[in-house]
C-alpha positions in Angstrom: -31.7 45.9 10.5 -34.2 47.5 8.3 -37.2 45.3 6.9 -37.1 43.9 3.4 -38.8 45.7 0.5 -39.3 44.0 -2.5 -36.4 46.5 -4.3 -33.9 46.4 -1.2 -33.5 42.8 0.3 -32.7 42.3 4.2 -29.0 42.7 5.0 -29.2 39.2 6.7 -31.4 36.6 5.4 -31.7 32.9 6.6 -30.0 31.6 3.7 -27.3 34.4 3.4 -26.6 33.5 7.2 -26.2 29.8 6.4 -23.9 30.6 3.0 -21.5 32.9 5.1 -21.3 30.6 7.7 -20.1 27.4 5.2 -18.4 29.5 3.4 -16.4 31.1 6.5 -16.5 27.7 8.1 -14.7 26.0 4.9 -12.0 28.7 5.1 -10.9 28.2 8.7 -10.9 24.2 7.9 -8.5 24.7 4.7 -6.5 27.7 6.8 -6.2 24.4 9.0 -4.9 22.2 6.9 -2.8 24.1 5.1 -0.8 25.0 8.7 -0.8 21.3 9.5 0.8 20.1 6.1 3.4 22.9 6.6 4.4 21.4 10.1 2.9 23.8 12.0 2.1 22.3 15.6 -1.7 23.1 16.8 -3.3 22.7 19.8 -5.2 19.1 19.6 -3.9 18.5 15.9 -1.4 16.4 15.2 0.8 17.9 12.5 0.4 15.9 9.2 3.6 17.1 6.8 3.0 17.2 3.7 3.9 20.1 1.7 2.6 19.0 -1.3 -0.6 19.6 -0.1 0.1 22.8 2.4 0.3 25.5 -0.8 -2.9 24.2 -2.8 -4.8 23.9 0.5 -3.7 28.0 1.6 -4.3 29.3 -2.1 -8.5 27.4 -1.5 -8.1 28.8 1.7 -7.4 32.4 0.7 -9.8 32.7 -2.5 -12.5 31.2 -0.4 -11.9 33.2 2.5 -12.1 36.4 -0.5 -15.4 34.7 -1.2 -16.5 34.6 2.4 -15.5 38.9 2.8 -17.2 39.7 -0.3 -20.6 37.8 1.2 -20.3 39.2 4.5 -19.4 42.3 3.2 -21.5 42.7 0.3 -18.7 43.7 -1.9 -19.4 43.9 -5.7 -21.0 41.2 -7.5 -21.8 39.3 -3.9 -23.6 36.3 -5.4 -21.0 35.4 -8.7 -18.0 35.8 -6.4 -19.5 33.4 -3.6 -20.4 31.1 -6.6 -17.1 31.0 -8.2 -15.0 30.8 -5.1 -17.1 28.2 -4.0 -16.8 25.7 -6.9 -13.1 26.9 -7.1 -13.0 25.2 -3.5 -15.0 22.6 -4.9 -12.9 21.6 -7.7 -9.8 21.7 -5.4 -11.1 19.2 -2.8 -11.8 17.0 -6.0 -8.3 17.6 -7.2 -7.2 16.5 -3.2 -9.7 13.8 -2.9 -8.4 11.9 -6.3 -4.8 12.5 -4.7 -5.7 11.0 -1.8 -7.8 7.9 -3.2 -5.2 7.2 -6.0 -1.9 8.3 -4.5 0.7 6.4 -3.2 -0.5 6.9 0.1 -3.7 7.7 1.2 -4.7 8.6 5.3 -7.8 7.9 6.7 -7.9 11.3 8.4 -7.3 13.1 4.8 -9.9 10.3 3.3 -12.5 12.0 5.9 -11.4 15.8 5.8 -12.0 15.6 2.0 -15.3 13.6 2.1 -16.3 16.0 4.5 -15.4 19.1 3.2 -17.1 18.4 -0.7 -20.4 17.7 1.7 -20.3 20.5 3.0 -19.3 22.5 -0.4 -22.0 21.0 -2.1 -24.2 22.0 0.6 -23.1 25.7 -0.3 -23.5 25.0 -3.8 -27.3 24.0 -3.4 -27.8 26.8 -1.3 -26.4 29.5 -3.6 -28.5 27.9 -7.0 -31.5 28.9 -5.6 -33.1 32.0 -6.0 -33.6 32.7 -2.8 -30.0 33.0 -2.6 -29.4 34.9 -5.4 -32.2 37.9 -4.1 -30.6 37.7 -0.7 -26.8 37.9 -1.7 -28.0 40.9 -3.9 -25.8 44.0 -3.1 -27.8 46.2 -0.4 -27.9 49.6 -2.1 
């Protein structure tokens, strides 16, 4: 890695370590979930069918994990996509949390995940507002 200069940030910063790794993390969770509300048998899971949730949770899934390659990657606008894919994730688990609350039947373990999952969103969120963020996501030239 090459040191920081105040016109070329590091590649790898603290806070860009901790927003790739949320962001990456998030993606494996909803890849997850998605596989588990198709059916799909995993190791130490126990499927959960429901396929209303399976599509919604791979589409998060996908433009989040698009988020999570543009970060790592530095691809175009690094910062604005990690910020929009996020709260596109965010506003998802809202959608799935107010399903799980006020639907007909609501699971403790899907009560949890979602809980869970806007914590840690919001944690991205916070991370990526501040500036700090914003000069470390900035596209290496």
């Amino acid at each position: 890695m090459t040191a920081a200069s105040p016109s070329r940030p590091a590649r790898w910063s603290p806070i860009s370590i901790a927003i790739a790794s949320l962001m990456a993390g998030s993606t494996l969770t909803f890849i997850v979930a998605s596989l588990l509300h198709f059916g799909v048998a995993l190791p130490l899971m126990s499927v959960d069918p429901f396929s209303g949730a399976a599509l919604p949770e791979a589409i998060i899934a996908a433009v989040l994990a698009a988020g999570s390659v543009s970060v790592i990657a530095r691809l175009g606008p690094t910062w604005r996509i990690a910020v929009g894919t996020t709260l596109f994730a965010l506003l998802g688990v809202l959608v799935g949390l107010r399903f799980v609350l006020f639907g007909s039947v609501s699971r403790p373990g899907d009560v949890i995940y979602h809980l869970a999952i806007l914590v840690v969103l919001l944690v991205t969120i916070g991370l990526l507002i501040a500036p700090a963020a914003r000069q470390a996501l900035r596209r290496s030239p």
